[in-house]
C-alpha positions in Angstrom: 90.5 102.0 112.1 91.3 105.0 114.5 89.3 104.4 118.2 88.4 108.0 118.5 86.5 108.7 115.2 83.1 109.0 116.5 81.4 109.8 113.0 82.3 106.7 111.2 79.2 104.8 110.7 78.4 101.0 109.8 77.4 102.2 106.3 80.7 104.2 105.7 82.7 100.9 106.8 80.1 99.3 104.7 81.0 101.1 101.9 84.8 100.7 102.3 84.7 97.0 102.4 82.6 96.9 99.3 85.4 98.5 97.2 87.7 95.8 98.9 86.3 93.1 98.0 85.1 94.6 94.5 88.9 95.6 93.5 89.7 91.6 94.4 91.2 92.6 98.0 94.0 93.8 96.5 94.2 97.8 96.7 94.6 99.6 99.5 90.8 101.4 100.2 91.1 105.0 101.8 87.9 106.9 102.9 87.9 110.6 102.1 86.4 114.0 102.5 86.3 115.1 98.8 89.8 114.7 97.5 91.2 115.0 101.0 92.8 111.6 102.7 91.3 110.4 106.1 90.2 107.1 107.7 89.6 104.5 107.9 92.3 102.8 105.5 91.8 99.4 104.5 94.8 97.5 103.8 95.7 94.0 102.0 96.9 91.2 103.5 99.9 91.3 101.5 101.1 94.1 103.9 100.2 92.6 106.8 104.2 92.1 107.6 104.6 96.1 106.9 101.6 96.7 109.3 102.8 94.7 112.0 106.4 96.5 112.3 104.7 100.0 112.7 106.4 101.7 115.9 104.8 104.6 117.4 101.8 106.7 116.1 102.8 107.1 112.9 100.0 105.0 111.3 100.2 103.8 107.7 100.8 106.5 106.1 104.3 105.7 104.5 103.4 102.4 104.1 100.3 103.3 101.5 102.8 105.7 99.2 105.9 103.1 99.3 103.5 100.1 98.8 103.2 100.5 94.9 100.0 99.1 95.5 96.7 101.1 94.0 94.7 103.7 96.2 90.9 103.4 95.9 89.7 106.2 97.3 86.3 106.0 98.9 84.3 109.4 99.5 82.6 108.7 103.1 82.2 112.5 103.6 83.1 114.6 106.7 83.5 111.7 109.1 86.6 110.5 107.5 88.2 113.4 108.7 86.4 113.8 112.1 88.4 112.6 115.2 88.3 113.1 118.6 91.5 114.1 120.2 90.5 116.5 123.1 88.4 116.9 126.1 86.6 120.1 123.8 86.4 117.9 120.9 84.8 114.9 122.4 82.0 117.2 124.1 81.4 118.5 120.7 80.9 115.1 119.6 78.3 114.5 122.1 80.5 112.7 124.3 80.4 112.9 128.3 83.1 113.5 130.7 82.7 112.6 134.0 
C-alpha cells in the first residue's frame, strides 16, 4: 500500500482482503475507481520473489500484467485514486505543514 493515500479507509482495505481470501489467496486484488486501476494492490505470495526485486518507483505494475495471474478488481471508489504527492495536495487533504 502507497504511504501517501490519505483516503484509503479500514473498510476499503477491509474490502480488498475479503476478495483475497474469498478468490483462495490466489489472484492479484486491485482497488479501483469505476473501471479505472489505483491502489492498493494486493498481491500473492507466490510473487513475493518478483515483489522483492522491484528497483526504483516503478511499483508493481508490470509485475500484475506479466503475472498471468487473475485481476479481481475491487471498486473502493475515489480514494483508490487519491494520493498525496504535493505540499498543495496534502493541504487539500486536510493535512498540515508546519
Amino acid at each position: 500500500m502507497l504511504a501517501d493515500m490519505p483516503w484509503v479507509s479500514t473498510a476499503d482495505i477491509n474490502s480488498l482482503i475479503e476478495a483475497f481470501f474469498a478468490h483462495r489467496c490466489r489472484p492479484i486484488i486491485v482497488a479501483t475507481c469505476g473501471s479505472v486501476r489505483g491502489n492498493p494492490v494486493i498481491l500473492p505470495r507466490s510473487l513475493l520473489g518478483e515483489v522483492a526485486n522491484l528497483k526504483g518507483d516503478l511499483g508493481a505494475r508490470n509485475i500484475i500484467r506479466g503475472s498471468n495471474l487473475p485481476v479481481v478488481e475491487v471498486d473502493i471508489g475515489p480514494s483508490a485514486l487519491h494520493d498525496v504527492d504535493t505540499m498543495e495536495a496534502l493541504v487539500a487533504a486536510g493535512g498540515i505543514v508546519s
